[in-house]
N, C-alpha and C positions, 0 to 999 in steps of 0.2 A: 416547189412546196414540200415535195415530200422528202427532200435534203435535209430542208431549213427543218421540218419534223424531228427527223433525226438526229440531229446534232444538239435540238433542244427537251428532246424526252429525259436523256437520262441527266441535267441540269434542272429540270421541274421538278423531277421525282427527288434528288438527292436536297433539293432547298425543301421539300414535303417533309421529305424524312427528320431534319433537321427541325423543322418547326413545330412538327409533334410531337418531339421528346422534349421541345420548351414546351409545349402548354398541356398536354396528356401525363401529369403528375402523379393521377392514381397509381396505375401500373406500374410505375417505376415502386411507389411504397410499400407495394404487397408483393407476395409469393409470386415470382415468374420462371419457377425452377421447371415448369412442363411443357415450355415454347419448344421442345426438342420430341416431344411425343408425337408419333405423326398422327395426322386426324386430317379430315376434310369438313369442310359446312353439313351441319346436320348430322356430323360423329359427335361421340361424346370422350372426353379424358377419364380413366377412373382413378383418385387418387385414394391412397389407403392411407388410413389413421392408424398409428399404433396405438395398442391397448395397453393400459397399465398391467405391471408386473409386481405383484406380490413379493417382499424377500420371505426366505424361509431358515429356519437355525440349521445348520450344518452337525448331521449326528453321522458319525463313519458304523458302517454297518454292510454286512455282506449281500445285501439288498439292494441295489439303485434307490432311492425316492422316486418316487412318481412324478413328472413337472407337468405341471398346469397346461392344459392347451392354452394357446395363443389366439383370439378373435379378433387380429383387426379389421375395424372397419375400412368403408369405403364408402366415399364422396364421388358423384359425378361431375365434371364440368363438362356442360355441352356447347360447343362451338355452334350457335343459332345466333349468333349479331353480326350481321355483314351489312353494313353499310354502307353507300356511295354519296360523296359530295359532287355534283356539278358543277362545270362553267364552261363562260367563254372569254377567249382571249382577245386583244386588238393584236396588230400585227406594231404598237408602240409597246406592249406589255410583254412582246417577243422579244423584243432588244432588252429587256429590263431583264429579265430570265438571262440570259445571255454574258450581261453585266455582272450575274451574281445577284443579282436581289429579285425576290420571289414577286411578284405582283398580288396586287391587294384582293384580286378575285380568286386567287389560290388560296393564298392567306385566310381568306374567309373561310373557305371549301376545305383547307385544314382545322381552322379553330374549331367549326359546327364540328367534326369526325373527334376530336381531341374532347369536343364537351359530353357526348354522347358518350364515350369509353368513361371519362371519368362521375358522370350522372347515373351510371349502371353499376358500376362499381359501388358508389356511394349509395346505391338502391338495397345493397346487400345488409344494410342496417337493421332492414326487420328480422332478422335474424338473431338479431344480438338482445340478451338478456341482462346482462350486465349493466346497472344504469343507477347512474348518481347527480345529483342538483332539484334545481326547483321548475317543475314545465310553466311554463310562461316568462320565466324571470333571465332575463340573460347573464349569466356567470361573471367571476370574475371582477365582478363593481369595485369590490374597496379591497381583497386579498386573493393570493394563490390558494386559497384552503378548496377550493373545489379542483383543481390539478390535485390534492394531495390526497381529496378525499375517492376522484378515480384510479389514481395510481392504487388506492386501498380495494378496489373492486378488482381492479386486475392482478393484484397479489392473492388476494382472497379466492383467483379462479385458478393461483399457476399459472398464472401466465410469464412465459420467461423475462428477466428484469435489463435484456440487449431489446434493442431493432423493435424499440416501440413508438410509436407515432401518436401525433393528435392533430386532429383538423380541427378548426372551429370557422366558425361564420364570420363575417365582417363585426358584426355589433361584439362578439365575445375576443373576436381577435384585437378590436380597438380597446376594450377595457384589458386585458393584458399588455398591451404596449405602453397602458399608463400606469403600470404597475412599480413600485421601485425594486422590486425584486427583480423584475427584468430588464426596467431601464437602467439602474447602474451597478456600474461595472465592478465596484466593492462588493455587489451583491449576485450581481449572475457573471460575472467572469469575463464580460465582454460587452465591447461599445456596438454589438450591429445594431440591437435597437434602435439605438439615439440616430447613430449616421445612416441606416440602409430601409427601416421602418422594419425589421424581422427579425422575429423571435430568436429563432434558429431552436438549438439544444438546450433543454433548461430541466432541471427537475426531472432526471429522467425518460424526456422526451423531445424524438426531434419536431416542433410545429410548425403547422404552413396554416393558411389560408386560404379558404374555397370559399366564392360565391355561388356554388353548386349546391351547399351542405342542405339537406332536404329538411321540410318537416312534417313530422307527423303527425297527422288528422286522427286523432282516438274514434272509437265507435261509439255509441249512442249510449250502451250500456255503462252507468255513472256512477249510481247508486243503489244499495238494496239488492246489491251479487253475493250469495251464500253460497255456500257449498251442501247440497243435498242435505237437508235433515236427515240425522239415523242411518247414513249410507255413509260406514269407514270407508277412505280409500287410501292404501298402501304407499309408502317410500317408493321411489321410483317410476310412479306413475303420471303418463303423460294424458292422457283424455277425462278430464276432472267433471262431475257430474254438479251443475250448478242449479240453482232456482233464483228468481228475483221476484221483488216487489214489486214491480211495473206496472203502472195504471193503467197506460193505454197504449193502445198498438202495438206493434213488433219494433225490438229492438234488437241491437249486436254490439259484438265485439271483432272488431276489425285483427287482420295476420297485421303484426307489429304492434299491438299492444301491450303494454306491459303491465302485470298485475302483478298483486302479493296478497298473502294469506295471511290475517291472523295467527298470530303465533309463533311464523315464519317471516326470517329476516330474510330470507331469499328473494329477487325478482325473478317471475317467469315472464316471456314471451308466448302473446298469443300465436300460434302458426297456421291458423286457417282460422277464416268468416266463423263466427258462429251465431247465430240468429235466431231467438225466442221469437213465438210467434206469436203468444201474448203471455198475461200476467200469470205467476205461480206455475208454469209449466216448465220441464225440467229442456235444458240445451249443455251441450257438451263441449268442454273447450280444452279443446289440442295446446298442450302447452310442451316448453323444453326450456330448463332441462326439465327431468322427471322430477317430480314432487320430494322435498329435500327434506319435508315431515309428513308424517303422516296423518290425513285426515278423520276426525272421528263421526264428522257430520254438523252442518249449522256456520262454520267457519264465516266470517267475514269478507268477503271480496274485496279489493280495493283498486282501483283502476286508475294509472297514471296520466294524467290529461295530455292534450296535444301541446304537442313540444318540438323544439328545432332540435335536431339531432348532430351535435358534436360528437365529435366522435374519438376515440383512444383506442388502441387496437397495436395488436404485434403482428410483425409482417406475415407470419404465418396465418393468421384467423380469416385474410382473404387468399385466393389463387385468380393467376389471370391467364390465358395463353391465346396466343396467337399465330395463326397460319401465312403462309406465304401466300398468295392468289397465283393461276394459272398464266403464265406470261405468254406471248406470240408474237410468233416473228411479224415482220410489216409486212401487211397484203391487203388489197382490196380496200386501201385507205386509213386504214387502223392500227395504231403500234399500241401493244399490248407490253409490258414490261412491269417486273414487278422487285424490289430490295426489301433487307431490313436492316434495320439499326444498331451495330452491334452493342451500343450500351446500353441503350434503354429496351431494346431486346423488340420494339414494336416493329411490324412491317406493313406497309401499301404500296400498293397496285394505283398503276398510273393507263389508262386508256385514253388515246386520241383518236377520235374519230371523225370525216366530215359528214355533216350535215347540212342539206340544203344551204351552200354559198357559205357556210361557214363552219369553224373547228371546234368542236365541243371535250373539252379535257373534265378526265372526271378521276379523283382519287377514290381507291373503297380499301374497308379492311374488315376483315375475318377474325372474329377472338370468341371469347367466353370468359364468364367469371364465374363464381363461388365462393359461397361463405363456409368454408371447409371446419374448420375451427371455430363456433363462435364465444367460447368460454376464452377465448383470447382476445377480447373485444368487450369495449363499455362503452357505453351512450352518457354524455354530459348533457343534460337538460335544458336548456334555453326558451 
């Protein structure tokens, strides 16, 4: 048995590897430039942001100028998602292995590993402020003008005009496939539509299709959010001093909500709960970016309903990375072994172990994400 072990670990692990980078899509779309920074489970990555740079006129003078300090930021990604998928094998599903073809309880124990990397990923949306369509209304019905009007959001943030993506949902990605702007090839460049059912490259971006794509549940607070009477609050500012009109009970605004002000064409993102406890009394809501006018008091609140979050983004605006797991030699019944992918840059750990009369195989893998960037990132409303 523990021959037939051996000869079949590292033919399990390399059909795992393989079958992750088919269906673990996220990662491959975003930032995976920090797989090489070492870290263990429960370290964190720090990545820096650089800060803009001011030009300045050039005067010759027997004095130096003085140059501007430099502040860049920095973003953590903390490696805290280690997950294991379970199974068990027949000793017909070892000859299948063997053959070359993964067996379907692998299979499985891969896709659930691959859905949970790419549903974390896509978690990273409350983050993003950036946001165009109608919440409720699925995109897309009768023209491109909602691709054209996020491409406008993500110009409007700087965001660079290479290596941008858009996911949509099923219901947004079937009314774009019946688009003539995508279906023919006078008009997008290319038959994959018609013969393969995908988008591919269009308008500036490359699109896929998730049945992951989440949506968001707004919080309770709808109507009647003001910004503090008689209380200016400053450009730049992120914890805005609100009052409502609320009748009865305690109401909120939920992290991943998105609001706008009066007066202000900007959307902010809420980033933390906030929760009056009852009516007229003031609650504070954490927003980002910082306030892009300034407040003079009484402002209109306005709060964007729950909505399916498609998503548009440059690969920079997420990061992901991921660790190798600790391998071991066979002893005591157990082969521990672990690879990664060189393309798609993912890696897992494959452990065999017996238990009670029979073999228990388990994939697991090690990573982290963040939303490092989210001024590189737009939500399309659905």
């Amino acid at each position: 048995m523990s021959n037939s072990l051996s000869a079949v670990t590292p033919r399990l692990l390399a059909q795992g590897l393989l079958a992750l980078r088919q269906v673990a899509i996220l990662p491959q779309l975003v930032n995976r430039g920090y797989n090489d920074i070492a870290g263990e489970q429960g370290s964190t990555i720090d990545v820096p942001i650089p800060s803009a740079i001011a030009v300045q006129a050039v005067v010759p003078n027997n004095v130096s100028p003085s140059t501007a300090d430099i502040g860049p930021s920095v973003v953590s990604i903390p490696l805290n998602k280690w997950y294991e998928a379970p199974f068990y094998l027949t000793d017909q599903d070892m000859m299948t292995v063997m053959e070359g073809t993964i067996p379907m309880q692998a299979s499985e124990a891969i896709k659930s590993l691959a859905n949970q990397v790419n549903s974390d990923i896509l978690a990273l949306y409350n983050s993003v402020y950036g946001y165009w369509g109608t919440a409720g209304t699925t995109p897309l019905a009768s023209n491109a003008n909602d691709i054209a009007g996020t491409r406008k959001v993500l110009d409007n943030q700087l965001a660079p005009v290479d290596d941008r993506r858009f996911l949509l949902n099923p219901d947004a990605n079937a009314n774009a496939m019946s688009l003539t702007a995508f279906q023919y090839v006078n008009q997008s460049g290319t038959d994959l539509t018609m013969r393969k059912g995908q988008i591919g490259e269009r308008l500036g971006f490359d699109f896929y299709m998730s049945q992951l794509i989440p949506t968001h549940t707004s919080g309770t607070i709808t109507t009647g959010l003001v910004a503090k009477a008689a209380t200016p609050q400053a450009v730049g500012t992120t914890a805005i001093v609100c009052t409502t009109a609320a009748s009865t009970g305690a109401c909120a605004l939920l992290a991943g909500d998105i609001i706008t002000f009066a007066g202000d064409s900007q959307t902010y993102v809420v980033t933390a709960n906030a929760t009056q406890a009852a009516a007229a009394t003031d609650v504070t809501v954490n927003i980002q970016p910082g306030k892009q006018v300034a407040l003079t008091g009484g402002e209109a609140v306005s709060v964007k309903a729950s909505h399916v979050v498609n998503l548009a983004f440059h690969r920079d605006a997420f990061a992901f990375a991921t660790r190798p797991l600790e391998a071991a030699v066979e002893g005591l019944g157990h082969i521990i072994t672990s690879a990664a992918d060189p393309l798609s840059g993912l890696t897992l750990r494959l452990e065999i172990s017996r238990e009670f009369k029979r073999t228990r195989y388990s994939y697991d893998i090690l990573y982290g994400c963040q939303c490092i960037r989210p001024q590189l990132a737009a939500r399309l409303a659905g």
